[in-house]
TORDREN-839900 format. One line per 3 residues: number of its first residue (from 1); their letters; for each residue x, y, z of C-alpha. Coordinates in pm, whole numbers. Layout:
NUM) A) X:Y:Z | ...
***
This chain:
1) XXX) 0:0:0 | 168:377:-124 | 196:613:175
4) XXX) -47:883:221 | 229:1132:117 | 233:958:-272
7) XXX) -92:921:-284 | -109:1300:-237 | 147:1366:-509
10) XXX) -57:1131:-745 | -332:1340:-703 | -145:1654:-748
13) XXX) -15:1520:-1125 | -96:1641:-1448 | -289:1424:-1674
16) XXX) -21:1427:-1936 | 205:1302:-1644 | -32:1016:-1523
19) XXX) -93:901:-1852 | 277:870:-1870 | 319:699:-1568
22) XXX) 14:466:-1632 | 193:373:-2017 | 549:293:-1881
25) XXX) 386:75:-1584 | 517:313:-1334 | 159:369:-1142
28) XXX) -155:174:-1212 | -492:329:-1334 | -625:170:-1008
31) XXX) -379:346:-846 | -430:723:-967 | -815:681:-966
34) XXX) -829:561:-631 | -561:829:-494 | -835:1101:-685
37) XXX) -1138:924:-545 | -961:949:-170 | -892:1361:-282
40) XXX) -1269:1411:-370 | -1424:1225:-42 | -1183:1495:106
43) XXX) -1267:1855:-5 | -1604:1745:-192 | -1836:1789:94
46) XXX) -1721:2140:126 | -1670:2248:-198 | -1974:2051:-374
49) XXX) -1799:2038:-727 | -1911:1696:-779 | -2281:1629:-778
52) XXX) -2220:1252:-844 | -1958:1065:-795 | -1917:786:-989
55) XXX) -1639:557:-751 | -1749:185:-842 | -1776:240:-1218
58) XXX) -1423:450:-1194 | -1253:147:-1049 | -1388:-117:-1248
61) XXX) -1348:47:-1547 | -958:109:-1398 | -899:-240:-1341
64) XXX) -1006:-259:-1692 | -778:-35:-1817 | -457:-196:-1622
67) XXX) -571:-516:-1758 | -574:-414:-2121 | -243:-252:-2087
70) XXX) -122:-567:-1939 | -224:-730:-2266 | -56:-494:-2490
73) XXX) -362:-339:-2630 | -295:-8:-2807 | -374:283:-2560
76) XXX) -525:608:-2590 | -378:954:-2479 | -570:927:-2166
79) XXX) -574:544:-2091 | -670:548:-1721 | -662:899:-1646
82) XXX) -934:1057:-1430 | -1176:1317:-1554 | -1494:1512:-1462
85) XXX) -1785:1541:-1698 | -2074:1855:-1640 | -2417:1771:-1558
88) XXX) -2577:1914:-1869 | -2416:1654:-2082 | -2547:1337:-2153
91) XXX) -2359:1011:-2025 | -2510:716:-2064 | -2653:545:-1719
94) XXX) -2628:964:-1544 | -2894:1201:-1516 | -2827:1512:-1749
97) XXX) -2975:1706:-1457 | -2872:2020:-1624 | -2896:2201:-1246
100) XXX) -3268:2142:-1246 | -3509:1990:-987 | -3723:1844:-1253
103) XXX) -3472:1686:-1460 | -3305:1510:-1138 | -3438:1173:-1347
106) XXX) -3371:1205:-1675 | -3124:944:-1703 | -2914:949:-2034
109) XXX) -2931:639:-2275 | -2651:727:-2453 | -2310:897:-2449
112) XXX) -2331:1238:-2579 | -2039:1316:-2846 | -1792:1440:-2591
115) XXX) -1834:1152:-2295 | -1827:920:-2641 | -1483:1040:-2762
118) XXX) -1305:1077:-2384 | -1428:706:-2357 | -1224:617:-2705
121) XXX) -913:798:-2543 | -903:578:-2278 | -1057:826:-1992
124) XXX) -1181:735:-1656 | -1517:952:-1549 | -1496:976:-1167
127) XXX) -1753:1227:-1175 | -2048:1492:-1272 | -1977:1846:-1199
130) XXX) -2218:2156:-1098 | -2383:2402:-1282 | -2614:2672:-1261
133) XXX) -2987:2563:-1324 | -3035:2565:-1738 | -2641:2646:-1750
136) XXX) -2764:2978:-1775 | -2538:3209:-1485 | -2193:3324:-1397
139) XXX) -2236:3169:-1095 | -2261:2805:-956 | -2570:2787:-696
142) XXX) -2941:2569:-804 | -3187:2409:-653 | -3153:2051:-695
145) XXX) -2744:1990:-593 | -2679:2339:-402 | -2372:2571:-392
148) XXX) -2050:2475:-559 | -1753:2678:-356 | -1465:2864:-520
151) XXX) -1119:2667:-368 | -943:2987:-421 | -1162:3218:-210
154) XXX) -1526:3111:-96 | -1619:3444:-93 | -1602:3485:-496
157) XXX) -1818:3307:-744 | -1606:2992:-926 | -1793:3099:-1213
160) XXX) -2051:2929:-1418 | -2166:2807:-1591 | -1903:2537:-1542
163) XXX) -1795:2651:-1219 | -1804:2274:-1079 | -1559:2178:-1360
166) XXX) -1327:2491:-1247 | -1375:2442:-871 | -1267:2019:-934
169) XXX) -973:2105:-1126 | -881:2366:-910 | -862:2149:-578
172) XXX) -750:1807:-759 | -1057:1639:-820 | -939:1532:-1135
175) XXX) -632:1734:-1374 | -917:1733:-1690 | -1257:1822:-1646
178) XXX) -1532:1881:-1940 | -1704:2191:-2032 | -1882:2395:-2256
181) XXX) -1875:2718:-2312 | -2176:2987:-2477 | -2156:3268:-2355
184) XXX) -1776:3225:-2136 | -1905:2918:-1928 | -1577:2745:-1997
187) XXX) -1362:3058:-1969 | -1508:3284:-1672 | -1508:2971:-1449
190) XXX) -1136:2901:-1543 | -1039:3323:-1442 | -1221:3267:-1101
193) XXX) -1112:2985:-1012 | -715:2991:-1104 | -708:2722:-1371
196) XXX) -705:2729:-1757 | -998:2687:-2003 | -999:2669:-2335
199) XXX) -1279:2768:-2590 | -1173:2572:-2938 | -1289:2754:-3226
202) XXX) -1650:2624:-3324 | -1678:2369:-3504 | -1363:2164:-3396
205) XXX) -1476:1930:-3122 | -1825:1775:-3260 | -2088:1831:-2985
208) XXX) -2479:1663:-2970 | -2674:1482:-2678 | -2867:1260:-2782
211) XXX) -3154:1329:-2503 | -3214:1709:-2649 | -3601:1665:-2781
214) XXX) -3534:1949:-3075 | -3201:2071:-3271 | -3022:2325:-3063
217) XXX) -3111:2729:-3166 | -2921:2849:-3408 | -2740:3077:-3200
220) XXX) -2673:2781:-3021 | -2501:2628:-3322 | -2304:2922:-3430
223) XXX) -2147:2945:-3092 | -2164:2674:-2844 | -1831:2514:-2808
226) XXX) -1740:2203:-2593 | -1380:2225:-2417 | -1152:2147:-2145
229) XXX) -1051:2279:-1874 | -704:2213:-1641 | -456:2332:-1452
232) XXX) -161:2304:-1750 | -119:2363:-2133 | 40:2055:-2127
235) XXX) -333:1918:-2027 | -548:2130:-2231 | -386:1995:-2533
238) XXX) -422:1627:-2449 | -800:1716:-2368 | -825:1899:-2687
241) XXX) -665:1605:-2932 | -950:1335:-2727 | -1228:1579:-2792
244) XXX) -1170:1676:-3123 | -1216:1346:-3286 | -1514:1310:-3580
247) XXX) -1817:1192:-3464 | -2088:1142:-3765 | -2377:1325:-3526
250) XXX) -2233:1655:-3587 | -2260:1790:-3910 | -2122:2115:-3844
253) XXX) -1795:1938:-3694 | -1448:2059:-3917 | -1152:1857:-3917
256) XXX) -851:2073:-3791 | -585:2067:-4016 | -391:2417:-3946
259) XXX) -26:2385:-3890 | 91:2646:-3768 | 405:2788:-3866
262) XXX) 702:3002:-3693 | 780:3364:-3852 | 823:3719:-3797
265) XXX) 443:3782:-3838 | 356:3472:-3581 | 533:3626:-3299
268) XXX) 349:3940:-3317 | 135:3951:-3024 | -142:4248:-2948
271) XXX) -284:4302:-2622 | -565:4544:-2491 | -513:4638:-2164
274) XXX) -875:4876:-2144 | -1073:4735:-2472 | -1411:4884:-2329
277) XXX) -1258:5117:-2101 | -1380:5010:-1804 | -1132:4755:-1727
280) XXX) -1027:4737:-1380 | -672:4871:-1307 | -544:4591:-1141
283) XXX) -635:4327:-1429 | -487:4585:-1706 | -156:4579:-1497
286) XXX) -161:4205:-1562 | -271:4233:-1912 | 115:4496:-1992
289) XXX) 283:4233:-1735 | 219:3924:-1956 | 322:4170:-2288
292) XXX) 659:4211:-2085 | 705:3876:-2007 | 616:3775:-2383
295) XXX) 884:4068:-2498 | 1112:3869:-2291 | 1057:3542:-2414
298) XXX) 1088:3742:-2758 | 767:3812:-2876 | 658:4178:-3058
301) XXX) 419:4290:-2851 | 237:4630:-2913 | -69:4790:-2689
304) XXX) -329:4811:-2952 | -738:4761:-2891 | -878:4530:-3169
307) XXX) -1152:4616:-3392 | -1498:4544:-3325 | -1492:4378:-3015
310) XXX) -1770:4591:-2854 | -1990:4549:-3148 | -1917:4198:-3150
313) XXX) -2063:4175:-2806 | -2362:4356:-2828 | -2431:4088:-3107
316) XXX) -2416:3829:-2857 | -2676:3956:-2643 | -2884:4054:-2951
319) XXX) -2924:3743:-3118 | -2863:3511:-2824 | -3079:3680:-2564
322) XXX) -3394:3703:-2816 | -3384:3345:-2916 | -3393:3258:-2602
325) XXX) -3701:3430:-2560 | -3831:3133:-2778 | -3655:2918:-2699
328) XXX) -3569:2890:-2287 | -3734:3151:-2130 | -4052:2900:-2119
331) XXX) -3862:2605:-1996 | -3709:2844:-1719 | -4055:2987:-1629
334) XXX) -4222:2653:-1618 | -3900:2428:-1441 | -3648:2701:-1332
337) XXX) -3517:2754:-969 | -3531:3143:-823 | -3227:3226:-893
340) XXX) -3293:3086:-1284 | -3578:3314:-1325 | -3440:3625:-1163
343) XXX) -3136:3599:-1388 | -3329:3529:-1734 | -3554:3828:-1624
346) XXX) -3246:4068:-1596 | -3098:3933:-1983 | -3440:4027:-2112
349) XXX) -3404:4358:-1977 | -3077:4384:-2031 | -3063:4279:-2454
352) XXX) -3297:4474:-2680 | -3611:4330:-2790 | -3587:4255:-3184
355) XXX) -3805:4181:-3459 | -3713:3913:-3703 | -3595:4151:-3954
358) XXX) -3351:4349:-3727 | -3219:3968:-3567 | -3150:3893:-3973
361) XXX) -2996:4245:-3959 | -2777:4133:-3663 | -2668:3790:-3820
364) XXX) -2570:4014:-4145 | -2381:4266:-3964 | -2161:3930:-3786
367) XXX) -2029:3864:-4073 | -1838:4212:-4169 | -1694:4243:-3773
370) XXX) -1525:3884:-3830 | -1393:4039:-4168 | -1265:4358:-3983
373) XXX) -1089:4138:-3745 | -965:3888:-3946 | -786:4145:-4145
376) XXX) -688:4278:-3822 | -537:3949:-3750 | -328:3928:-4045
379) XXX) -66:4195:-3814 | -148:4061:-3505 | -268:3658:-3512
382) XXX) -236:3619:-3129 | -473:3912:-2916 | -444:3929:-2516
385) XXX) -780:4103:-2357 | -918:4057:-2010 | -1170:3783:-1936
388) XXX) -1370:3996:-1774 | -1360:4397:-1720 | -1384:4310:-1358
391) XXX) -1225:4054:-1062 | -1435:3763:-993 | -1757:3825:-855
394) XXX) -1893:3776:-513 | -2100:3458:-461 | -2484:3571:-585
397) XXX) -2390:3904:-683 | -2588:3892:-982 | -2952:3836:-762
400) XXX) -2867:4161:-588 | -3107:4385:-821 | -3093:4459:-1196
403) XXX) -2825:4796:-1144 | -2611:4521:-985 | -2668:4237:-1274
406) XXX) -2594:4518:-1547 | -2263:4639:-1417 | -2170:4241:-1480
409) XXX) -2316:4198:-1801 | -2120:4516:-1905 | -1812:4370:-1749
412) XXX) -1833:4049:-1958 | -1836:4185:-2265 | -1464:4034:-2344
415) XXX) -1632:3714:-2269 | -1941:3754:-2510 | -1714:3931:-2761
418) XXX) -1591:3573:-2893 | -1857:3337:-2956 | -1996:3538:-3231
421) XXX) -1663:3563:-3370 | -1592:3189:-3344 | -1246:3203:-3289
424) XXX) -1042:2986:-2991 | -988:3158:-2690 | -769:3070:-2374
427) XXX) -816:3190:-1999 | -462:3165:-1814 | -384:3297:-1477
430) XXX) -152:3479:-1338 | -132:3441:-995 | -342:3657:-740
433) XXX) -453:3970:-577 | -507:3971:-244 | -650:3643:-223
436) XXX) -835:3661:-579 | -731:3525:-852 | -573:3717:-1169
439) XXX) -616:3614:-1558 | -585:3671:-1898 | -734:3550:-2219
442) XXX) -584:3507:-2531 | -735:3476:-2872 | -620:3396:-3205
445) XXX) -748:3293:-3569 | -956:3015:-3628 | -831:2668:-3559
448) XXX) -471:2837:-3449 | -551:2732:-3100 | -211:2641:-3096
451) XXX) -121:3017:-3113 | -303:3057:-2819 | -58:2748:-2690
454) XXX) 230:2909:-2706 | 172:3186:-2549 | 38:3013:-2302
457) XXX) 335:2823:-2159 | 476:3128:-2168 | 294:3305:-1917
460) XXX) 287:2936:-1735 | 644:2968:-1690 | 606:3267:-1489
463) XXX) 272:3211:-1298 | 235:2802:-1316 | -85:2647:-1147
466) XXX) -84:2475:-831 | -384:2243:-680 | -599:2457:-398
469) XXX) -411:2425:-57 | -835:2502:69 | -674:2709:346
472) XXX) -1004:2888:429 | -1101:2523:580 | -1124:2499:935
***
């Protein structure tokens, strides 16, 4: 039996180094999965990242794995290595509760594309992780499962709407954890909670459960990504290559075949400190600290706002907000929790009302602000802008009346700037302030997400990512 000291360290590892360790027979699957299982009985209870934990299946499909590397079958990327899945998507045998009191039974009969291609890769599912009710907040709190806590601060939302993946990632509950990302719910989880996220550019990971009753809105299908999130690049991009495989049940899936190449013009890097100017001084300070530390590493940085961005987010809440009015805002009015219906309420507010010719106007008007910053891009492929205009949130600030929801829908425009643009986008920290946690996201052209690599393990040289020490436990 391994010491309680290694089983903390197993915990602690990347995936990229488990999956090593599992390949050259240096730690069993059984061995990592249980030492993961032992973290999550741990902080779980207090952090409620996990809604269900899946321990039995975890083990015997680890004993599986062992056993098939024992017989010299070919392995996956992530043979035996733990992950988390989100409870809005379906796995076969779970509920895809979605964060709702109503759905708390609807048990999936089938692996959605994501759980189906993790599964091919040799990944172990130890668990579901929270969300918001309907996936539709910034902020981790429903009904049905309860509060998920931030393992950085508990005072600050971990985000949403995959705040459970962040908040399990964050205090070793697994180095990979699924999730999917609208309107920032892969990327604003990943800033408040320390860890890094990574929107792929739409289209490159194929994404369908099988349980949805319709297609998904067409907003929805323009901009709805599937992604990982982890504590190292090294991680993302193991996630990213088991995500990204074809699956035949999404038609709008594009194979990635972008190699990206070194030169001049690739190492040109543009960051905007103050894009909306309103960005908080202390996260534009980070924003010129990781241009120096990309100067150093010999990058050509220059301090220039991209075009379009704020345009590009107002077309977010146009055309996503008003389909929703279709196409949730019944299911939240007739299932939703409180906190569901308080925050729908405030985006309806919030977006203008449309008719169908002004939402055609909308989709028209997309399609010149990607051309404006595409050509943009041809100077600078790689962009660095805040996540959000302001530091992670206080738990529930967003229920505090609609003065108090607007000054954070404001703030996330550099959030709701991207899907419309459908390019990848990367939320890295850089340390803290004062207890919360500091990040930056980086963008770059279509399926160059491994622009957005690069200059990534840059800034992860200088700020790297450590599990949660919890030290607000008592």
């Amino acid at each position: 039996m391994r010491s309680k000291n290694l089983s903390s360290e197993i915990w602690c590892m990347s995936a990229d180094e488990q999956s090593k360790q599992i390949a050259q027979g240096q730690l069993s699957s059984r061995e990592i999965v249980d030492a993961v299982l032992t973290r999550i009985w741990e902080v779980n209870p207090e952090i409620n990242a996990l809604v269900e934990i899946l321990a039995e299946e975890a083990l015997a499909a680890a004993d599986k794995a062992d056993a098939e590397l024992r017989q010299g079958k070919a392995l996956g990327r992530l043979h035996g290595v733990p992950i988390t899945i989100k409870v809005n998507t379906d796995q076969k045998g779970c509920a895809s509760t979605n964060g709702v009191v109503a759905f708390r039974d609807a048990i999936s009969n089938e692996d959605s594309t994501v759980v189906s291609n993790f599964r091919k890769s040799g990944a172990i599912i130890v668990g579901r992780t929270n969300t918001p009710a309907f996936s539709h907040r910034w902020f981790t709190d429903n009904e049905l499962h309860g509060l998920t806590i931030n393992p950085r601060n508990r005072a600050l939302t971990p985000g949403g709407s995959s705040g459970g993946a962040a908040a399990a990632v964050a205090a070793g509950m697994g180095a990979i954890a699924q999730g999917n990302d609208f309107g920032g719910s892969i990327r604003y989880p990943a800033y408040a909670c320390g860890v890094m996220g990574l929107r792929p550019t739409t289209g490159r990971i194929p994404r369908f459960n099988p349980s949805r009753k319709t297609e998904a809105p067409i907003t929805a299908q323009l901009m709805a990504v599937e992604g990982p999130l982890a504590r190292s690049v090294a991680d993302l991009k193991l996630a990213l290559s088991a995500m990204e495989q074809r699956d035949p049940r999404d038609p709008n899936w594009v194979k990635a075949a972008v190699h990206v190449t070194e030169g001049s013009r690739s190492r040109c890097v543009a960051i905007s400190p103050n894009p909306f100017e309103m960005t908080d001084p202390i996260i534009s300070s980070a924003i010129r600290r990781a241009g120096h530390w990309l100067e150093c590493a010999g990058y050509e940085v220059e301090e220039v706002d991209a075009p379009g961005l704020y345009e590009a987010s107002e077309l977010w809440h146009s055309l996503v907000i008003n389909e929703e009015r279709r196409s949730l805002l019944p299911s939240i009015e007739q299932f939703g929790d409180h906190a569901s219906k308080v925050s729908i309420s405030d985006h309806m507010r919030y977006a203008p009302r449309l008719n169908g010719d002004e939402i055609l106007q909308c989709f028209e008007r997309r399609l010149a602000v990607m051309r404006n910053l595409q050509q943009f891009m041809e100077q600078f492929p790689t962009i660095i802008l805040p996540v959000s205009d302001k530091m992670p949130f206080a738990n529930g600030a967003d229920l505090l009346g609609f003065e108090a929801f607007k000054e954070i829908a404001d703030a996330q425009r550099p959030l709701l700037a991207i899907p419309p643009l459908g390019l990848p986008s990367l939320t890295v920290p850089l340390g803290d302030y004062e207890g919360t946690p500091l990040g930056v996201q980086i963008i770059s052209m279509k399926f160059h997400e491994e622009n957005c690599f690069k200059i990534a393990e840059v800034l992860e040289a200088q700020a790297p990512v450590a599990v949660s020490e919890l030290r607000w436990q008592p």
